[in-house]
C-alpha positions as a Markdown table, in Angstrom:
| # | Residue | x | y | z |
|---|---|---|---|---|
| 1 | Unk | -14.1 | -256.3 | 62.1 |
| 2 | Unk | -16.5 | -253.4 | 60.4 |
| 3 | Unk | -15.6 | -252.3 | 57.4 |
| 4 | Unk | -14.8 | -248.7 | 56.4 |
| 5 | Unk | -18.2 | -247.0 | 55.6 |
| 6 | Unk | -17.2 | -244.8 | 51.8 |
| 7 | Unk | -19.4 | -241.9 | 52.1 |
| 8 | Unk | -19.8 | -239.0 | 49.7 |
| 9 | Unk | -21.3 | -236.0 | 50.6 |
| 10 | Unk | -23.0 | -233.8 | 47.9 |
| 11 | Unk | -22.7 | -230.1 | 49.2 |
| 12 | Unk | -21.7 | -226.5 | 48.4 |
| 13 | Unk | -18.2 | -225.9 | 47.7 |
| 14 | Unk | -16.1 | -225.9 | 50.7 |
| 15 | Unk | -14.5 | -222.4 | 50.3 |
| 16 | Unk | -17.8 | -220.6 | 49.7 |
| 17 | Unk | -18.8 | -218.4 | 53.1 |
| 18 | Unk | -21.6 | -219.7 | 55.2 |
| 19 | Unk | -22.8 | -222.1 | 57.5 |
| 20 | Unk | -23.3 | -224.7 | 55.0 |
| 21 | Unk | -19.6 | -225.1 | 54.5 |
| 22 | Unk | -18.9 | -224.8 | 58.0 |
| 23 | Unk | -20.8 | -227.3 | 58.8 |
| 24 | Unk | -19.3 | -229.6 | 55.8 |
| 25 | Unk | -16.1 | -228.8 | 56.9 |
| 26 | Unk | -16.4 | -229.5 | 60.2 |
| 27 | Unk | -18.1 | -233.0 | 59.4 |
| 28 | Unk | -15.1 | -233.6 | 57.2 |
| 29 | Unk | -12.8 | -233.5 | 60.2 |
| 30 | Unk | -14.6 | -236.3 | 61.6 |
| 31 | Unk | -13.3 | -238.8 | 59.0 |
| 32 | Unk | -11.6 | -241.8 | 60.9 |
| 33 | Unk | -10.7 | -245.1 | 59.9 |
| 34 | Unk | -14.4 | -246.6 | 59.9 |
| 35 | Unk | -16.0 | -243.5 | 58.4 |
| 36 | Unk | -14.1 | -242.3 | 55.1 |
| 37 | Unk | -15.8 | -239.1 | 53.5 |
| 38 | Unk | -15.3 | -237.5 | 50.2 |
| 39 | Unk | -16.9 | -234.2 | 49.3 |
| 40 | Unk | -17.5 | -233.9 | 45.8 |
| 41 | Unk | -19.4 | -230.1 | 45.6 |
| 42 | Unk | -22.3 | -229.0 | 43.7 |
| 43 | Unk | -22.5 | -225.0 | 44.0 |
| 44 | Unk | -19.9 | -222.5 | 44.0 |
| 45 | Unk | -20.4 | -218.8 | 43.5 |
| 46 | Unk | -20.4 | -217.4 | 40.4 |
| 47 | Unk | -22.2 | -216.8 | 36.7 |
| 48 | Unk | -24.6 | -219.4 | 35.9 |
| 49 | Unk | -22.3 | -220.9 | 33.1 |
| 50 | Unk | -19.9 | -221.6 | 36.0 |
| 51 | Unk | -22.1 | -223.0 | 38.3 |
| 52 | Unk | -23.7 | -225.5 | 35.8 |
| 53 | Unk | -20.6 | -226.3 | 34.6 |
| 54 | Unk | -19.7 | -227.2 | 38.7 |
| 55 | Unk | -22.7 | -229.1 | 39.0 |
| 56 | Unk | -22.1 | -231.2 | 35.5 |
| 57 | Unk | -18.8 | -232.0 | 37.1 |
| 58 | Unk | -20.1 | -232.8 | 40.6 |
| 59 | Unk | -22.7 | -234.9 | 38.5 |
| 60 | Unk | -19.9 | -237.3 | 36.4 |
| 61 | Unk | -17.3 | -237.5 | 39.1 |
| 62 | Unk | -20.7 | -238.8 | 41.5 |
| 63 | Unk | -21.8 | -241.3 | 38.8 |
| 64 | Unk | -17.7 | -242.5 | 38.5 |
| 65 | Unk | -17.4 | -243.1 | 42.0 |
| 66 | Unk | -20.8 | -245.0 | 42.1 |
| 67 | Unk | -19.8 | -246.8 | 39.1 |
| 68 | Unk | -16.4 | -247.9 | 40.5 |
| 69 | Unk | -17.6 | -249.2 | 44.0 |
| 70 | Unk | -16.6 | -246.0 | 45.9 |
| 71 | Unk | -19.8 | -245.5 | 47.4 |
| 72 | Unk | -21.8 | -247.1 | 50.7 |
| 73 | Unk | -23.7 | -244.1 | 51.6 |
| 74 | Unk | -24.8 | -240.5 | 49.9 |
| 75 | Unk | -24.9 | -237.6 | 52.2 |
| 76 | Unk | -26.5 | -234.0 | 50.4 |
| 77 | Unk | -26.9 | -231.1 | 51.9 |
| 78 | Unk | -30.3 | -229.4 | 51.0 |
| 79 | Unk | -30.9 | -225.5 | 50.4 |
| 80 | Unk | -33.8 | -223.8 | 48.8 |
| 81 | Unk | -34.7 | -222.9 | 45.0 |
| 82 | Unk | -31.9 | -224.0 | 43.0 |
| 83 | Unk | -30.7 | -226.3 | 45.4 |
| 84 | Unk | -33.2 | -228.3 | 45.7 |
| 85 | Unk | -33.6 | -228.6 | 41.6 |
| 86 | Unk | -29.7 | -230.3 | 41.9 |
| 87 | Unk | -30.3 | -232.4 | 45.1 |
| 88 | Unk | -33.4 | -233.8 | 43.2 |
| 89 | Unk | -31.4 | -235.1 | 40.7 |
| 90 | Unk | -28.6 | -236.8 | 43.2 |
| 91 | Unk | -31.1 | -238.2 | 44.9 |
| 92 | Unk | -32.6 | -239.9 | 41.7 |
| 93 | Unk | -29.5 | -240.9 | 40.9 |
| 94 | Unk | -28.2 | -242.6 | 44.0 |
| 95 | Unk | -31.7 | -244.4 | 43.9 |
| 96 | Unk | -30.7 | -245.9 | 40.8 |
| 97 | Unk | -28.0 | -247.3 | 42.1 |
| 98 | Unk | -29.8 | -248.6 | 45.5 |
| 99 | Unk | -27.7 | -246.6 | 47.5 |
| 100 | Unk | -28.7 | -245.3 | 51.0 |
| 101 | Unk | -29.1 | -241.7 | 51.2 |
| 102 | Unk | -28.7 | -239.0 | 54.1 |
| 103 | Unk | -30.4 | -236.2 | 53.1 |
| 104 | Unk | -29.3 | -232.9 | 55.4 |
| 105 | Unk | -31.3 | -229.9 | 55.3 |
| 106 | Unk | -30.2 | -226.4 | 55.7 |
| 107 | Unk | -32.4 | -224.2 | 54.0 |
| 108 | Unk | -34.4 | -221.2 | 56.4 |
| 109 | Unk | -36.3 | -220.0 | 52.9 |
| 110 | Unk | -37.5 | -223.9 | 52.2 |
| 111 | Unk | -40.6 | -223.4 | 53.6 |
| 112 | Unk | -41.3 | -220.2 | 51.2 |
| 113 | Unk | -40.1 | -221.6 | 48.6 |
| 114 | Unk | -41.9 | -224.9 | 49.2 |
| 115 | Unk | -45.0 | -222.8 | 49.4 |
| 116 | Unk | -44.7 | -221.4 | 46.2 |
| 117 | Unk | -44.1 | -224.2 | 44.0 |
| 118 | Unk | -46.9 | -225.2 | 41.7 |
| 119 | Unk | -48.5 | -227.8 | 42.9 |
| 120 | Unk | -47.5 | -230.4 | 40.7 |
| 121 | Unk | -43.6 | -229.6 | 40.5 |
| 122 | Unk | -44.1 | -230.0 | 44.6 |
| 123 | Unk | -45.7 | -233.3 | 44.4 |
| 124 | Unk | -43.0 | -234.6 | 42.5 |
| 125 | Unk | -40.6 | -232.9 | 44.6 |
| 126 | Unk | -42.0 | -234.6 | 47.7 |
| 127 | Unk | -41.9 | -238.0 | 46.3 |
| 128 | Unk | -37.9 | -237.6 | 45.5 |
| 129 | Unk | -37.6 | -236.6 | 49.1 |
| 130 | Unk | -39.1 | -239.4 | 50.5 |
| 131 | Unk | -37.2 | -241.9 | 49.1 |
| 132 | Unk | -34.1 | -240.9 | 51.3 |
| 133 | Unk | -33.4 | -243.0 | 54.2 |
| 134 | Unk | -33.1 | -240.7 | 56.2 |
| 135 | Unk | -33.9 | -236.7 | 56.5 |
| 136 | Unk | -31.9 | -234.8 | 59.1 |
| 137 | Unk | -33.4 | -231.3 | 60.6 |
| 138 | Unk | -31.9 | -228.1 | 62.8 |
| 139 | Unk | -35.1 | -228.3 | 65.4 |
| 140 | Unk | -38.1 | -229.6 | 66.0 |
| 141 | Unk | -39.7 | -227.0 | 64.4 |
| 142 | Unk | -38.0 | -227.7 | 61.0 |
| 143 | Unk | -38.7 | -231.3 | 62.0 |
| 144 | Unk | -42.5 | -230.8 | 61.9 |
| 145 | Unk | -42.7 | -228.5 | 58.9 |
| 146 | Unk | -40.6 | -231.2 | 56.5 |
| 147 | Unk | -43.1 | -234.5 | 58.3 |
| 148 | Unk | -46.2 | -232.1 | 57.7 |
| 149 | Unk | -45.4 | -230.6 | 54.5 |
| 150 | Unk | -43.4 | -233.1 | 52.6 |
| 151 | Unk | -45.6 | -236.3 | 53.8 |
| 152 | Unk | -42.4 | -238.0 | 55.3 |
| 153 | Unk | -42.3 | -240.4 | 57.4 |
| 154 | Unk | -41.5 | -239.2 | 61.2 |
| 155 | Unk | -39.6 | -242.3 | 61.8 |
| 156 | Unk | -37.0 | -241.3 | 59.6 |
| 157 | Unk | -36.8 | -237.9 | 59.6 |
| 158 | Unk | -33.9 | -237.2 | 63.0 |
| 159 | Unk | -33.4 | -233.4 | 64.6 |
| 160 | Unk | -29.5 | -233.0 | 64.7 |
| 161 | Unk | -28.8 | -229.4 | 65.7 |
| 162 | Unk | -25.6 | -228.0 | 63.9 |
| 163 | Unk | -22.0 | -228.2 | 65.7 |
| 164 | Unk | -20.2 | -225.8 | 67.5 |
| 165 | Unk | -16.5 | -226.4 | 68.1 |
| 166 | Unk | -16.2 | -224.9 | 72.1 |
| 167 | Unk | -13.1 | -222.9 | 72.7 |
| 168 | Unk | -11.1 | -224.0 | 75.7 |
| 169 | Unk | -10.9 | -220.9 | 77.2 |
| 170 | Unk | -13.0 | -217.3 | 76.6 |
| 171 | Unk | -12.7 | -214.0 | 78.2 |
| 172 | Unk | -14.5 | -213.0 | 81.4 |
| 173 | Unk | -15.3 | -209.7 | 79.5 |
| 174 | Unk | -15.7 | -207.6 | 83.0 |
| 175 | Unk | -15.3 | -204.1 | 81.8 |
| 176 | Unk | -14.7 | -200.8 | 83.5 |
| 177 | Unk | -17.9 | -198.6 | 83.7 |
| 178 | Unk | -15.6 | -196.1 | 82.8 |
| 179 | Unk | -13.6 | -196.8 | 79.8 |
| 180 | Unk | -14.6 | -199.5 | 77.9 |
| 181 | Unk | -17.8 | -199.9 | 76.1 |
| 182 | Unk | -20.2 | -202.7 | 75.1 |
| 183 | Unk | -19.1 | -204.3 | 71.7 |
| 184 | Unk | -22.6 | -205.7 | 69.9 |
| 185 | Unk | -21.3 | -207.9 | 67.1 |
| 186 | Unk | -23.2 | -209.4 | 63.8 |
| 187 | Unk | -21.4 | -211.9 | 62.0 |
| 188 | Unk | -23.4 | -213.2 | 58.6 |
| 189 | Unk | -25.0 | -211.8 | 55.3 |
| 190 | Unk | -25.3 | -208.1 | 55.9 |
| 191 | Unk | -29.2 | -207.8 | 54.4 |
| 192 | Unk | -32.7 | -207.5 | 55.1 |
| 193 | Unk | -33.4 | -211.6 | 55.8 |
| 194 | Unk | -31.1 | -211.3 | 58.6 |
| 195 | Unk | -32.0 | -208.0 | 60.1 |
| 196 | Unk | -29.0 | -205.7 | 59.8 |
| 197 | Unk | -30.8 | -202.8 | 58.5 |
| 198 | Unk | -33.2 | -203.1 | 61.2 |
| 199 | Unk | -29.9 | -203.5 | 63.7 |
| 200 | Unk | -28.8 | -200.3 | 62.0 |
| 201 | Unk | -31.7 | -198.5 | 62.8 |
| 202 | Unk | -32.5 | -199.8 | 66.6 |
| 203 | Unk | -28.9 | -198.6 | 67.8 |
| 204 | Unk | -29.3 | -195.3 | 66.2 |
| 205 | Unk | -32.4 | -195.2 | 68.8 |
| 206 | Unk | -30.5 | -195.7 | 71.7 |
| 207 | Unk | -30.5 | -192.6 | 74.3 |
| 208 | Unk | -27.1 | -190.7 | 73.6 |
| 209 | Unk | -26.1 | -191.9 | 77.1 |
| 210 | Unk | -26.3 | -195.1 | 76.1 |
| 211 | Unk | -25.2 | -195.2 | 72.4 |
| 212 | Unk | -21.8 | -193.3 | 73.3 |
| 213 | Unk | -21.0 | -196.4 | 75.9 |
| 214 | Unk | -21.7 | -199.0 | 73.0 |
| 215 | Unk | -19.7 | -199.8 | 69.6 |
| 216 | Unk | -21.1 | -202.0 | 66.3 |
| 217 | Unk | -19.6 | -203.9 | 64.2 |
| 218 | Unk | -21.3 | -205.8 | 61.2 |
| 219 | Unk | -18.8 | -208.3 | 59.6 |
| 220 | Unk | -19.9 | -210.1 | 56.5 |
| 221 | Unk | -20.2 | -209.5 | 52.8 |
| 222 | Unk | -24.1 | -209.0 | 50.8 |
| 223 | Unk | -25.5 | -205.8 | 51.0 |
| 224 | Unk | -22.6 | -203.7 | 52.1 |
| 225 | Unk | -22.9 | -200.6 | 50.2 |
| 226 | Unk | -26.0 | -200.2 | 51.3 |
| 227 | Unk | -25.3 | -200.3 | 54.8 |
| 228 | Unk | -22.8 | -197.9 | 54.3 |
| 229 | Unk | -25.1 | -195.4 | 53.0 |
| 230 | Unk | -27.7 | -196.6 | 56.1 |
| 231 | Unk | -24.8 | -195.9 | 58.8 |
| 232 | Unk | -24.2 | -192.4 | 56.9 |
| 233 | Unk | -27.7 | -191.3 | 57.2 |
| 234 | Unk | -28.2 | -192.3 | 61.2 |
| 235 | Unk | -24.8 | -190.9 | 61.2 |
| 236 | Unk | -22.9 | -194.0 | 63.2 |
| 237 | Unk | -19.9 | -193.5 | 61.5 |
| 238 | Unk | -18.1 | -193.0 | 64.9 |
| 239 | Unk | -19.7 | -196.3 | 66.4 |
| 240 | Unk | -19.7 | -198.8 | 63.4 |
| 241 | Unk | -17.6 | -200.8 | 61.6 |
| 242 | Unk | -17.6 | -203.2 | 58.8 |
| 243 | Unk | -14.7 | -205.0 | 58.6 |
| 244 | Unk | -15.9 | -207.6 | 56.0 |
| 245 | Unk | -16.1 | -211.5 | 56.2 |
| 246 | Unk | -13.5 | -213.0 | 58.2 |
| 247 | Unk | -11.6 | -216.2 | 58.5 |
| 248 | Unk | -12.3 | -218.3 | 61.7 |
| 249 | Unk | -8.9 | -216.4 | 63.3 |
| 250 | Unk | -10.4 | -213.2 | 62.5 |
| 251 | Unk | -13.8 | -214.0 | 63.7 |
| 252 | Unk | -12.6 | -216.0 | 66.8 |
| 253 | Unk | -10.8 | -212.5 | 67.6 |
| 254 | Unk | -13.8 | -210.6 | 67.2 |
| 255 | Unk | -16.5 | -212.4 | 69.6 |
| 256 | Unk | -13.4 | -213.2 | 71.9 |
| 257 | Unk | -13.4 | -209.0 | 72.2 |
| 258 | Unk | -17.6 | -208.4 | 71.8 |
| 259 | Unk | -19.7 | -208.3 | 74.4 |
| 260 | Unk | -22.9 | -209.2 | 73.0 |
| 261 | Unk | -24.1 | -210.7 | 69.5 |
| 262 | Unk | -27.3 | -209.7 | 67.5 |
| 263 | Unk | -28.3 | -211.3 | 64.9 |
| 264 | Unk | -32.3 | -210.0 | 64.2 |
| 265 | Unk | -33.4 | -212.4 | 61.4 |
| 266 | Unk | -36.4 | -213.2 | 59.9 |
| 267 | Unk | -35.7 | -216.3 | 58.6 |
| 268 | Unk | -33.7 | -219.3 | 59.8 |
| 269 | Unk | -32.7 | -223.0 | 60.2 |
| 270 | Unk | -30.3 | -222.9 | 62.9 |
| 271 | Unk | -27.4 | -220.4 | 62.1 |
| 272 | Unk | -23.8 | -221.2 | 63.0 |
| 273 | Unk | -23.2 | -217.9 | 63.6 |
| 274 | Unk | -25.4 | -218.0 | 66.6 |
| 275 | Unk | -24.0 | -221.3 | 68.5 |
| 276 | Unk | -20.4 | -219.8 | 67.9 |
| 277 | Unk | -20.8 | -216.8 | 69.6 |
| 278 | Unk | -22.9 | -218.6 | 72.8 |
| 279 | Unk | -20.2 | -220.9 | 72.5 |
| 280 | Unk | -17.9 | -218.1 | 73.5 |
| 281 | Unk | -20.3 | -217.2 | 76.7 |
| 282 | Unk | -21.7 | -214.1 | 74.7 |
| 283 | Unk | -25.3 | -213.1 | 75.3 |
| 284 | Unk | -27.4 | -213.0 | 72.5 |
| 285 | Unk | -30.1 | -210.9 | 71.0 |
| 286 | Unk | -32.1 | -212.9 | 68.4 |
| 287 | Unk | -35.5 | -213.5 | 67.0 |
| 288 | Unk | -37.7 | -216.5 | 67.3 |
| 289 | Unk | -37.4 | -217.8 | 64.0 |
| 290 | Unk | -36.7 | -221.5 | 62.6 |
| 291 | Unk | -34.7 | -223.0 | 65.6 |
| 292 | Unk | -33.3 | -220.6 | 67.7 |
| 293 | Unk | -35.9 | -220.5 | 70.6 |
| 294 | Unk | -34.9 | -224.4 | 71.0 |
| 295 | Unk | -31.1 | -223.1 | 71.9 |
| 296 | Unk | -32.0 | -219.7 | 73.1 |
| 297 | Unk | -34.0 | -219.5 | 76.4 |
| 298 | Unk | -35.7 | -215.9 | 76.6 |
| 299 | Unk | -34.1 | -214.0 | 79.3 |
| 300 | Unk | -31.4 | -216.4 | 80.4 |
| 301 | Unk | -29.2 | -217.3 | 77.9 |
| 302 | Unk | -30.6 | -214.2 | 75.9 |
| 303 | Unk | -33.2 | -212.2 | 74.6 |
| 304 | Unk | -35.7 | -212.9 | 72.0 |
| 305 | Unk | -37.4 | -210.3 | 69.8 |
| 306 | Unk | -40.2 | -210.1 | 67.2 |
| 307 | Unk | -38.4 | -209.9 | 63.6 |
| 308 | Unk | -38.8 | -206.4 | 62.3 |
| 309 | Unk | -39.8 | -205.0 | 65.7 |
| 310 | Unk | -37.2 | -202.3 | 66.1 |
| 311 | Unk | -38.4 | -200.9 | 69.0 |
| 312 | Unk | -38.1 | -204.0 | 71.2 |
| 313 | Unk | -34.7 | -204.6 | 69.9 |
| 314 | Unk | -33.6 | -200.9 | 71.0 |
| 315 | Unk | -34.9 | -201.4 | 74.2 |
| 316 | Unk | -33.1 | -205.4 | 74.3 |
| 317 | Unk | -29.5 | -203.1 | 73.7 |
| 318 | Unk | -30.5 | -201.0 | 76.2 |
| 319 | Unk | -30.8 | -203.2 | 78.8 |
| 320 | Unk | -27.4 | -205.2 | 78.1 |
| 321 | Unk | -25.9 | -201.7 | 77.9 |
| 322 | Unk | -27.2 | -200.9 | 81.0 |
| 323 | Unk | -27.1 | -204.5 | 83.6 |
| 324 | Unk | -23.4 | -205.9 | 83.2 |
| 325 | Unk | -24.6 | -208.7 | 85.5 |
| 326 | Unk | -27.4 | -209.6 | 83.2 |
| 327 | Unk | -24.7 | -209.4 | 80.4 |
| 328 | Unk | -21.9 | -211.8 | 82.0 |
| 329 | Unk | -25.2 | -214.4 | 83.7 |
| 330 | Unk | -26.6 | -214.3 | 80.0 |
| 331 | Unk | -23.1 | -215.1 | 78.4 |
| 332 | Unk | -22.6 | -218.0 | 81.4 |
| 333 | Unk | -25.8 | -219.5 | 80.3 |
| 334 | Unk | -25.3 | -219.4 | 76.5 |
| 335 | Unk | -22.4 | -221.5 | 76.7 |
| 336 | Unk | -24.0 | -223.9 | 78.9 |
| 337 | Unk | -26.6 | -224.0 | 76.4 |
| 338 | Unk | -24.7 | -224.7 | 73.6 |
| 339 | Unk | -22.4 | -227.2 | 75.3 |
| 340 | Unk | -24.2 | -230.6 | 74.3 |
| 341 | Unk | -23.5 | -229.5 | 70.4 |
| 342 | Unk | -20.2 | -229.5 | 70.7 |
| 343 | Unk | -18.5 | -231.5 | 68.1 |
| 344 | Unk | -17.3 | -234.5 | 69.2 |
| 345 | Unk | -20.8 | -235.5 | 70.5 |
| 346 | Unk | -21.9 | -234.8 | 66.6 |
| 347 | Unk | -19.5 | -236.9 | 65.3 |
| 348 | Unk | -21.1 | -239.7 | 67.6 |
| 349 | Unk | -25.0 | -239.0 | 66.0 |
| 350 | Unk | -24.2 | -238.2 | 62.9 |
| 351 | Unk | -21.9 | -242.2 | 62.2 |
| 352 | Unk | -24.8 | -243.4 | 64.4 |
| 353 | Unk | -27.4 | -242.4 | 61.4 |
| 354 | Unk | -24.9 | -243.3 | 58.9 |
| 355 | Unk | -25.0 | -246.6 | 60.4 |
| 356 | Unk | -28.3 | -246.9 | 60.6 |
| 357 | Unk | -28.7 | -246.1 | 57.0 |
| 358 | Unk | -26.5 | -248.5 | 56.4 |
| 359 | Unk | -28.3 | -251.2 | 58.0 |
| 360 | Unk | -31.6 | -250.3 | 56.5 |
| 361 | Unk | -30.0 | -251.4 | 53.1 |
């Protein structure tokens, strides 16, 4: 009989907001009596005494569990910038103790910030990274940038897309042409990286016709006082809302109600955001950054346009607005799309590579 695999995941705390502790969450459900996994977290908001001092923590309650037998397999979940800087020294340290590490990547700014690292500080970097056993990636795209750029080796580096857990049952959303209207919803870090401003700006440009038969609504924290003052200035008080981050009831509510999602970004790895609103059959208006164009396909399961471009994503409103067949077709094929990441079938890849790691030492 196989013994329990003991895995300890190195991650962001599990309360902060994101899709890095979604997806740690959601990967902590999936502990069963051959995978047993403890989250010990590295990162939680706040001043920087309070995150080192989460980090030294996370650091000697890591080392205590190695040090007591507690350990088979390190998974660490990889940002950008600081991140990194922490999940370097994890990584060191789990070699020192010959343990078998899963490293998971997350970060859409890693390339940037790979970029600019002096070339000697991203030499070094690269050889930590390569001694993990394996290197899992959102897409392909990701997959090629981290083989390319951090001189791994492909057989080891494994595209595993994020989860999505795929409500039972969503809304048909057919509406009356006369008195409801088309709910565009963001969900995320209101800012420039993911495009709300431009969002902002491309429904103020809808034809009057169109903008009084559509409604906003930007839920998430960042930047929020300055999209206030943006929504003041277009004057869309009477068509958006920003209700704030909200819990997964709150949210589920939300995209159960909206009609289509938007999220315009100029930078991603594979945003949970994204899969769980196609996973409740909403089309989606996106960009083709990191990798969304491997689970968006243009013009059926939604519509992809240039980041920044806020002309095309006027006119990509517009024509959801305007073709309720396109609309309800679009939202069909979105959740058809996002079907094979549903998470039980994760749960099966993800103790495959733990397994495989595993093996390997």
């Amino acid at each position: 009989m196989m013994n329990t695999i003991k895995v300890v995941m190195l991650g962001p705390s599990l309360t902060q907001q994101g899709g890095m502790a979604t997806v740690e969450n959601l990967i902590l459900a999936g502990s069963s009596s051959s995978t047993e996994i403890q989250h010990i977290s590295t990162h939680d908001e706040g001043s920087i005494f309070h995150r080192l001092l989460i980090f030294i923590k996370a650091v000697a309650t890591f080392l205590r569990q190695l040090i007591l037998g507690r350990v088979d397999l390190v998974h660490i979940h990889l940002a950008e910038k600081g991140s990194a800087l922490r999940k370097a020294v994890l990584v060191l340290i789990a070699v020192l103790f010959r343990k078998p590490i899963v490293m998971h990547t997350h970060g859409c700014e890693f390339h940037i910030f790979h970029q600019q690292l002096p070339q000697p500080i991203k030499q070094v970097l690269n050889k930590i990274l390569q001694h993990c056993d394996r290197f899992v990636v959102l897409s392909e795209s990701w997959r090629d940038f981290y083989v390319s750029h951090c001189d791994l080796s492909p057989i080891r580096v494994v595209v595993l897309p994020n989860p999505v857990k795929l409500p039972s049952v969503v809304p048909t959303r057919v509406t009356s042409e006369q008195d409801d209207k088309i709910n565009f919803v963001f969900l995320g870090r209101i800012g420039q990286r993911k495009g709300a401003f431009d969002l902002l700006q491309a429904f103020a440009q809808l034809h009057p016709q169109q903008k009084a038969k559509a409604t906003l609504t930007l839920a998430g924290d960042g930047e929020v006082a300055a999209a206030l003052n943006l929504i003041q200035r277009l004057e869309l008080e009477s068509y958006v809302t920003l209700p704030g981050w909200l819990n997964t009831a709150q949210r589920n509510q939300l995209l159960a109600q909206a009609h289509v999602y938007v999220l315009p970004s100029y930078n991603e790895g594979l945003p949970m955001a994204l899969l769980e609103a196609m996973s409740w059959g909403l089309p989606v208006i996106t960009t083709p950054v990191g990798g969304i164009p491997e689970v968006v396909a243009q013009g059926i399961s939604g519509l992809l346009v240039p980041p920044g471009d806020i002309e095309q994503l006027t006119q990509a409103m517009q024509t959801l607005i305007e073709h309720k067949s396109l609309r309800l077709s679009m939202g069909s094929a979105a959740r058809q799309q996002v079907a094979p990441l549903d998470i039980n079938h994760y749960y099966s890849s993800l103790f495959s590579i733990y397994a495989s790691c595993i093996q390997l030492g």
